[in-house]
C-alpha positions as CSV (number, residue, x, y, z in Angstrom):
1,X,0.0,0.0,0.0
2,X,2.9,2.1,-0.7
3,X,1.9,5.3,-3.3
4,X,5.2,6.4,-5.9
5,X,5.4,9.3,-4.1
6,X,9.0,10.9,-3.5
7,X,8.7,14.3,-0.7
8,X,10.9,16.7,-1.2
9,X,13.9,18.0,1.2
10,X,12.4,21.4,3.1
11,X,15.5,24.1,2.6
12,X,15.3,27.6,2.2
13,X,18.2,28.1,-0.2
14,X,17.7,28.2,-3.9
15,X,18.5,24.8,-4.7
16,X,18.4,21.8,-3.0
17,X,20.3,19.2,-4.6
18,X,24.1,19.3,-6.0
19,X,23.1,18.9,-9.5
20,X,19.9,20.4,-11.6
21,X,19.4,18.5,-13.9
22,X,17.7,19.9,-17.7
23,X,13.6,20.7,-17.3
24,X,13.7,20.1,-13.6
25,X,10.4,20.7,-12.0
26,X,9.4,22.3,-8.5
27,X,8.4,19.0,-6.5
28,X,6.3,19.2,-3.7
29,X,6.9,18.8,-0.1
30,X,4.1,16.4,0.1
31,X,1.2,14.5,-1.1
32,X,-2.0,16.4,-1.8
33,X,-3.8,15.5,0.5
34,X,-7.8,14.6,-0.1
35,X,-11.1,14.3,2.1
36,X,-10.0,12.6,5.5
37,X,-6.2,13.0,4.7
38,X,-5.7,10.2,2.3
39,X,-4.3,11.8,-0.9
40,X,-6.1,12.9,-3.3
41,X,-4.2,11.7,-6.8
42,X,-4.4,8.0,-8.3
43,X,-1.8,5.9,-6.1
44,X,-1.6,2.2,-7.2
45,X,-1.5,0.0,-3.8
46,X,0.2,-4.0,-3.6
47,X,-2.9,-5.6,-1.7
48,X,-2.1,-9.1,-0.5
49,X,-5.8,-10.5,0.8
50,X,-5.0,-13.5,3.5
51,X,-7.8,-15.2,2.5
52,X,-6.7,-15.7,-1.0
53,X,-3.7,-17.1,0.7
54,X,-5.3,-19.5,3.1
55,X,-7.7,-21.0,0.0
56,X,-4.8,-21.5,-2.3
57,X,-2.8,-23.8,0.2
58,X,-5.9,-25.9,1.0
59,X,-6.5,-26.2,-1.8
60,X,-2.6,-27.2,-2.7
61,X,-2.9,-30.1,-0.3
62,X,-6.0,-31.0,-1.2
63,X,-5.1,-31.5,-4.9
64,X,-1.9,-33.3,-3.7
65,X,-4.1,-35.8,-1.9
66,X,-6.4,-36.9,-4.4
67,X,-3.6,-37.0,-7.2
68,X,-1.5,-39.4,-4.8
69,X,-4.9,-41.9,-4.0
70,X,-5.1,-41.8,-8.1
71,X,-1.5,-42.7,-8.9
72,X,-1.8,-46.0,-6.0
73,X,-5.0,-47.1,-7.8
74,X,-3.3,-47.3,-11.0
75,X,-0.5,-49.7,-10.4
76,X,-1.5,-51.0,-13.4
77,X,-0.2,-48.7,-15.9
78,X,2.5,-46.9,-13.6
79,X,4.2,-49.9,-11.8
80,X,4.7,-51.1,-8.7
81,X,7.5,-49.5,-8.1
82,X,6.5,-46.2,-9.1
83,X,3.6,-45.0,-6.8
84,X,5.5,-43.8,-3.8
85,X,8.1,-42.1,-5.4
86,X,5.3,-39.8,-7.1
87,X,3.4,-39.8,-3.9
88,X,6.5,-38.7,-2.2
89,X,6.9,-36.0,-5.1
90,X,3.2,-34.5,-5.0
91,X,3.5,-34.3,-0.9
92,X,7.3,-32.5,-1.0
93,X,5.3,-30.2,-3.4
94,X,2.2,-29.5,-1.1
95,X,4.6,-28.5,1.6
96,X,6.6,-26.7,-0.7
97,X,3.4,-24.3,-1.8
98,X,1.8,-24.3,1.9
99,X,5.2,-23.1,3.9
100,X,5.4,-20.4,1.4
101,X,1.9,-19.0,1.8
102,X,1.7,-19.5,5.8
103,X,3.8,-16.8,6.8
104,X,1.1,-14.5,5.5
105,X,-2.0,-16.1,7.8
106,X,0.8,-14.9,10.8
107,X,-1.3,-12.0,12.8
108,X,1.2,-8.5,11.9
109,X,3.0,-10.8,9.1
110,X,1.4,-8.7,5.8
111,X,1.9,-5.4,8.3
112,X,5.1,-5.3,9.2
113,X,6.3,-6.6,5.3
114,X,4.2,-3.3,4.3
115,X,6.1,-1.4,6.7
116,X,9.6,-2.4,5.9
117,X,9.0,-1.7,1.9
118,X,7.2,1.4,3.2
119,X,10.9,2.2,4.8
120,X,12.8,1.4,2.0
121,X,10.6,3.5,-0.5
122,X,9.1,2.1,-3.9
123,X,11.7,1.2,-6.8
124,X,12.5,4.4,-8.7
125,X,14.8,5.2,-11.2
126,X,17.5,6.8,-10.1
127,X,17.6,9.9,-12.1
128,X,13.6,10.4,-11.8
129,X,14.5,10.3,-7.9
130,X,17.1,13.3,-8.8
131,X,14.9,14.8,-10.8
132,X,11.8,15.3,-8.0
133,X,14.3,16.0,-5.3
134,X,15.1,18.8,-7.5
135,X,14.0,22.1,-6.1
136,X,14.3,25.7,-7.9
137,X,12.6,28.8,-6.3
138,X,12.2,31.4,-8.8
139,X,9.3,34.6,-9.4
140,X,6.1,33.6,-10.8
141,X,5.5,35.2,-14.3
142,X,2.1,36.8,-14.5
143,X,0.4,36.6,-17.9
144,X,-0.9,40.2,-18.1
145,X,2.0,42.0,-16.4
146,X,4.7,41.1,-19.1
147,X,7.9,41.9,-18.3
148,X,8.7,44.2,-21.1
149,X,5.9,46.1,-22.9
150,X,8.2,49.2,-24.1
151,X,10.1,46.6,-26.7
152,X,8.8,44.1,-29.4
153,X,9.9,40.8,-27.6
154,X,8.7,38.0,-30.4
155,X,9.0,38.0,-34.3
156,X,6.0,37.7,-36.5
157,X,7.5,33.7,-37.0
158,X,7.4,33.1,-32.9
159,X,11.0,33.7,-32.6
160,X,12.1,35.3,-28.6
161,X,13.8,38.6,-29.2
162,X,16.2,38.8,-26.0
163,X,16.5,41.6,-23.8
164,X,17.1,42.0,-20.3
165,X,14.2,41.0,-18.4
166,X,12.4,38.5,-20.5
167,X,14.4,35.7,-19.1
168,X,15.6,34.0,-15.8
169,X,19.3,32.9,-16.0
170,X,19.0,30.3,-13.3
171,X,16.8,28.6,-15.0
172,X,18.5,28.8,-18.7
173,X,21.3,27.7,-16.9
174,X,20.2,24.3,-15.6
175,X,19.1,23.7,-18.8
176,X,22.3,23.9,-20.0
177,X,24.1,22.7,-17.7
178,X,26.1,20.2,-19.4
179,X,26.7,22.4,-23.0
180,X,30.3,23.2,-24.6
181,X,30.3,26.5,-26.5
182,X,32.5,27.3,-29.1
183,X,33.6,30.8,-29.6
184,X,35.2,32.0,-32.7
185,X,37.2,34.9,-33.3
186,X,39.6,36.3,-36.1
187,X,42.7,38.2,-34.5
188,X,44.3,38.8,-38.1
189,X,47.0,41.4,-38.5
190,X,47.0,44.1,-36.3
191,X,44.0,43.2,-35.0
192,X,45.8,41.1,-32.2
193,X,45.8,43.9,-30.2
194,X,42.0,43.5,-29.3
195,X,42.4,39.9,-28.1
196,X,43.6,40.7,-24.9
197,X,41.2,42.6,-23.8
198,X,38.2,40.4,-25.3
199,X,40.0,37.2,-23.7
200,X,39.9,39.1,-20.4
201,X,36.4,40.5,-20.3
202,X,35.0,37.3,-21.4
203,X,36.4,35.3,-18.4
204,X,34.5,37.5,-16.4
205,X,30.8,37.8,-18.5
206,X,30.9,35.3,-21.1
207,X,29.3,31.9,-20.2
208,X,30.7,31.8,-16.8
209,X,30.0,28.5,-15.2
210,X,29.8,26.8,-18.4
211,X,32.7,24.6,-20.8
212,X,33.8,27.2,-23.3
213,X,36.3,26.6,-25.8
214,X,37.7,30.0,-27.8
215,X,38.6,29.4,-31.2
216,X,41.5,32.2,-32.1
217,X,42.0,32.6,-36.0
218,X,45.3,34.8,-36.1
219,X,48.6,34.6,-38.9
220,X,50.4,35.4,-35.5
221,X,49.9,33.0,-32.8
222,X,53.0,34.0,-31.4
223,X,51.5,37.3,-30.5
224,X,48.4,35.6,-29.1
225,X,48.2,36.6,-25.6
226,X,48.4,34.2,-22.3
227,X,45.3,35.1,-20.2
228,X,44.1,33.0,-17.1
229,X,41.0,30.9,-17.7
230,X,38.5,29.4,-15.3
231,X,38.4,25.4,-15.1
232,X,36.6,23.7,-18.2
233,X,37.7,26.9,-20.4
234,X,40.6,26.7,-23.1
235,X,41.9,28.9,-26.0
236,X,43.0,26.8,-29.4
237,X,44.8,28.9,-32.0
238,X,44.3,28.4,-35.7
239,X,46.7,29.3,-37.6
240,X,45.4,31.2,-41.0
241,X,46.8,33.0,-44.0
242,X,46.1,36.5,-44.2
243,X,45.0,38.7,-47.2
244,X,46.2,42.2,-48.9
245,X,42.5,43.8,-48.2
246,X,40.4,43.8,-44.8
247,X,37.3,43.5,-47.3
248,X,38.8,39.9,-48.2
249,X,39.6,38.6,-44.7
250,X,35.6,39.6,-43.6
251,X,34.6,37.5,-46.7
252,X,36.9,34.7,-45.9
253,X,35.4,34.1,-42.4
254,X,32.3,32.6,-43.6
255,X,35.1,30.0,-45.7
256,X,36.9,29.5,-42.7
257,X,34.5,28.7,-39.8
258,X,32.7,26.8,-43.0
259,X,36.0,24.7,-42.8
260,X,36.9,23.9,-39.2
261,X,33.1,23.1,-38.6
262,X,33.5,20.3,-40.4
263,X,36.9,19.4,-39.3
264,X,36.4,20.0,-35.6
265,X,33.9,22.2,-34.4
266,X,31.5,19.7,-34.6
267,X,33.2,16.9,-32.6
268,X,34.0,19.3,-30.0
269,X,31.4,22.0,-29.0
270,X,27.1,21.8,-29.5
271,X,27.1,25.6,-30.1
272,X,29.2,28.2,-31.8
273,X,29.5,31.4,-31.3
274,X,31.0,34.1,-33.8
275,X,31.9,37.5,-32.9
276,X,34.3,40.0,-33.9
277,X,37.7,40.5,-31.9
278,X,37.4,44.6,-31.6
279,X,35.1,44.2,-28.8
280,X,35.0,44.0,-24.9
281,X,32.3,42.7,-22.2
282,X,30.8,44.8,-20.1
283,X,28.1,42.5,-18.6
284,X,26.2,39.2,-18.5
285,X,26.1,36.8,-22.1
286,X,25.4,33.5,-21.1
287,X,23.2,30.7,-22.2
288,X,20.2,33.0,-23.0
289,X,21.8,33.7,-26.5
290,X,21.5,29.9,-27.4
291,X,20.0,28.9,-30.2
292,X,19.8,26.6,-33.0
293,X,20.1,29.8,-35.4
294,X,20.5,33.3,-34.1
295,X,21.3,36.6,-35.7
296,X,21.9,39.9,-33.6
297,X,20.1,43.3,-34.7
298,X,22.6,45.8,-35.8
299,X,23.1,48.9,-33.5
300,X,22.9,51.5,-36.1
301,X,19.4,50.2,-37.9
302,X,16.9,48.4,-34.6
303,X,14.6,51.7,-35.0
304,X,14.5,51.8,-38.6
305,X,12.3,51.1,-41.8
306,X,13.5,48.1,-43.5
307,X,13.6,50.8,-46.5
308,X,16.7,52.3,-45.2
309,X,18.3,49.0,-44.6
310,X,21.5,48.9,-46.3
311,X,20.8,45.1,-48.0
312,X,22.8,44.6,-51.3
313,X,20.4,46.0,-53.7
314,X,21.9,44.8,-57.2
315,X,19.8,42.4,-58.4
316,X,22.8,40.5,-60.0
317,X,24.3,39.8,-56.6
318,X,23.5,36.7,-54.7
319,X,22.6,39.1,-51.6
320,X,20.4,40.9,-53.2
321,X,17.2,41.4,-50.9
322,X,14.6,44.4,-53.3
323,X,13.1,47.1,-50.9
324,X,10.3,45.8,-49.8
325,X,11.5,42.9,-48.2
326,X,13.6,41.8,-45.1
327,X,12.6,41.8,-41.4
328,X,15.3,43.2,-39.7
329,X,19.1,44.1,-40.3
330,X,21.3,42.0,-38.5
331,X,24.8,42.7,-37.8
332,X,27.7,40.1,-39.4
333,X,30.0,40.5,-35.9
334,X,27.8,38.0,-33.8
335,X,25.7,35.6,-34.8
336,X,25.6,31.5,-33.9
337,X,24.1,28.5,-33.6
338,X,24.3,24.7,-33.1
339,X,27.6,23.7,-34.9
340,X,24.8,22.6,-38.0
341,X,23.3,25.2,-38.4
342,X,26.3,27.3,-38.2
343,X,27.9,25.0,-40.3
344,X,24.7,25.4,-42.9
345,X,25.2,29.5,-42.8
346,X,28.9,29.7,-43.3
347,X,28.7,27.0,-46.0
348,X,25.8,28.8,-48.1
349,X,26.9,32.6,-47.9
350,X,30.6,31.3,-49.0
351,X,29.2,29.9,-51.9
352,X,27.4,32.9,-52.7
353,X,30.5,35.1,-52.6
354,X,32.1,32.9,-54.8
355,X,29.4,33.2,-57.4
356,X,30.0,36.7,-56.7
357,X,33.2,37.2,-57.4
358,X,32.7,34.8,-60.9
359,X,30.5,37.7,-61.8
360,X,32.9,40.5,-60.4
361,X,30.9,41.5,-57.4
362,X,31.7,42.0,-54.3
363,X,28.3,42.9,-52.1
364,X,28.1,46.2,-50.0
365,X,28.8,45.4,-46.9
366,X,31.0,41.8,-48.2
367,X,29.9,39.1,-45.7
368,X,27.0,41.2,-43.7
369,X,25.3,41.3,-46.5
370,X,25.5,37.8,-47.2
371,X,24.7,37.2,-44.0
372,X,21.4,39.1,-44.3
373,X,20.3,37.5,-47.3
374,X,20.5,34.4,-45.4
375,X,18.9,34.9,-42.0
376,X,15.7,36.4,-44.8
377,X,15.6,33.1,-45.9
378,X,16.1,31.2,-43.0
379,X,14.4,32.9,-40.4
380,X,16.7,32.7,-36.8
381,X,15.0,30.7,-34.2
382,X,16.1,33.8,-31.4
383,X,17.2,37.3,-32.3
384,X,19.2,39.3,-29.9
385,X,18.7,43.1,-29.2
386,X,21.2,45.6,-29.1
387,X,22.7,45.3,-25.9
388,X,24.2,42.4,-27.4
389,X,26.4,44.4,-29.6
390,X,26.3,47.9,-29.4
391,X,28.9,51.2,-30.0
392,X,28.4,53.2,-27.1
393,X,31.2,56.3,-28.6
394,X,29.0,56.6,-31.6
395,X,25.2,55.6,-30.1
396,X,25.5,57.2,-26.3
397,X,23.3,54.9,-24.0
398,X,19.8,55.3,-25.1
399,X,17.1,54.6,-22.0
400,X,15.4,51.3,-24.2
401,X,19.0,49.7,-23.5
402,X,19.0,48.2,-19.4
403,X,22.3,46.6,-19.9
404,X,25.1,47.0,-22.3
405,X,26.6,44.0,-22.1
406,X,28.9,43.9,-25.7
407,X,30.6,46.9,-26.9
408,X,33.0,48.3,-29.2
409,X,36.7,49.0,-28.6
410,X,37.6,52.8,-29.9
411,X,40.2,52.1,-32.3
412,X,42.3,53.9,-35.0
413,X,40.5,52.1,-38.0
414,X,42.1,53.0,-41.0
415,X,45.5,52.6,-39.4
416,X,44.2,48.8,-38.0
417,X,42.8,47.8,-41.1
418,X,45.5,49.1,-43.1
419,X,47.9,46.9,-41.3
């Protein structure tokens, strides 16, 4: 008469147990209970009636008995010989069946069995016992009080456009709990300067408390920089060639991350991550960014028309998007996705530059523009706002933004990109 029913530990602290474990639910303290205290919900009990017991060994010995008299008044076609041993057989077999039903006619017998399996608890699975000893105390969303009514928070195609406030990191990060992410960046000429500084400020806001691998792509790893890293964290350098024009080592990304996806990436992280290296951190990026396909929404164009996007607008390039289409501009120095998907994007907008430059084209804004085309086409799963990547010397620090959390480095750029 034991219900599956596993209590809860009481604590006051925000988790109870030493490992969450991915869509972990708040379990109860105890059984709901129902009219006169028994609970309410459907248990299943293990009833054991004595009497059924009691019948079933009568009857044992009784069936013994008569198939014994039977077998001694057929000598004829057993034997002589042959009747005792059977009788002998049948009555070992009665005894047999009746010792292992008699316990149960003992007055208490049936109780105190139900009281030791009561003790011991019913046979769970081990990680559905982890899972409902599992506690998480977080606020309770209210339907018509949502949390941000001054910002568009969902795309026309139900995909979440993350701010700050729309989501609960706790729980994002139980969820994720056992996720490597893969971060790209390109540190090519001169542009090894900004590593340093990127490396540094993303040990201290980039998936903290998560595996992170950071993929360097420099033509100098000598000058790569040694910077402390938290446990489960690494930096690999890639070694690549370098080109005469900036314009051409932006369009080579896509070729490149296209490359080592398929080499590596894809053995050794679930999500990548792209950004560009003349950036810093200036607060939280974790898990919430993490998506099967995500593009971010450029700094200089979240407020405008999709008329004063800059899209490629020659209709013989493969970026091409005419006026009146698009959704939103997204920027080419972060986007991401599961190592697929990212593998998919890089893999697609390379092409299309090389169908490009067959045709001697080179789009406006190289592989942004690309970019763009794409995420038209195949709409992101989560779009991230502006605080995800914004230029605070050029933009200011504009109320709609709560957090900055990814923002430009000033820089001398012709003399950088020159180099």
């Amino acid at each position: 008469m034991c219900p599956l029913w596993v209590p809860a530990p009481q604590h006051s602290s925000k988790y109870t147990c030493s490992e969450l474990l991915p869509g972990t639910a708040l379990c109860p303290a105890a059984p709901p209970q129902g009219p006169g205290g028994q609970g309410s919900g459907f248990h299943v009990h293990l009833l054991r009636p004595r009497t059924w017991h009691c019948l079933f060994t009568l009857s044992s010995v009784a069936l013994c008995w008569g198939l014994g008299h039977c077998a001694i008044s057929c000598r004829g076609f057993w034997g002589k010989s042959a009747s005792p041993w059977l009788c002998g057989f049948l009555l070992f077999a009665a005894c047999l069946g009746f010792y292992s039903n008699i316990f149960n006619l003992i007055p208490g017998w049936g109780q105190r069995r139900e009281s030791e399996s009561q003790e011991a608890g019913p046979v769970v699975p081990q990680r559905m016992l982890e899972t409902r000893q599992c506690r998480m105390l977080y606020p309770n969303v209210q339907l018509l009080n949502p949390m941000r009514a001054d910002v568009l928070v969902l795309t026309p195609w139900f995909a979440p456009i993350v701010w700050e406030g729309v989501f609960d990191s706790a729980i994002l990060d139980a969820q994720f709990r056992n996720t490597t992410i893969g971060l790209t960046v390109f540190a090519i000429k001169k542009y090894v300067v900004f590593l340093e500084l990127f490396l540094q400020t993303a040990e201290k806001h980039f998936m903290v408390g998560h595996r992170v691998i950071y993929y360097v792509f420099t033509d100098r790893p000598a000058d790569v920089p040694r910077v402390p890293l938290a446990e489960g964290r690494q930096v690999v350098v890639l070694e690549v060639r370098n080109y005469a024009r900036w314009q051409e080592v932006s369009m080579h990304r896509m070729e490149m991350i296209s490359n080592f996806s398929q080499q590596r990436f894809l053995h050794e992280v679930d999500y990548l991550v792209c950004m560009d290296v003349d950036m810093k951190f200036c607060d939280h990026m974790g898990v919430e960014i993490l998506s099967p396909l995500f593009g971010t929404l450029h700094p200089g164009f979240y407020g405008a028309a999709r008329e004063a996007f800059t899209y490629e607008r020659r209709l013989q390039s493969q970026a091409y998007i005419p006026r009146d289409e698009g959704d939103f501009y997204y920027a080419g120095g972060f986007f991401g996705g599961s190592v697929v998907k990212v593998l998919q994007l890089t893999t697609a907008c390379h092409q299309a530059m090389v169908v490009d430059q067959a045709n001697r084209l080179e789009a406006m804004w190289h592989d942004e523009s690309h970019l763009n085309r794409y995420l038209l086409d195949h709409k992101p799963t989560k779009v991230l706002s502006p605080e995800y990547l914004w230029d605070r010397q050029k933009l200011g620090w504009p109320p709609v933004m709560k957090k900055l959390r990814f923002v430009a480095v000033p820089k001398g750029r012709l003399d950088i990109r020159g180099s």
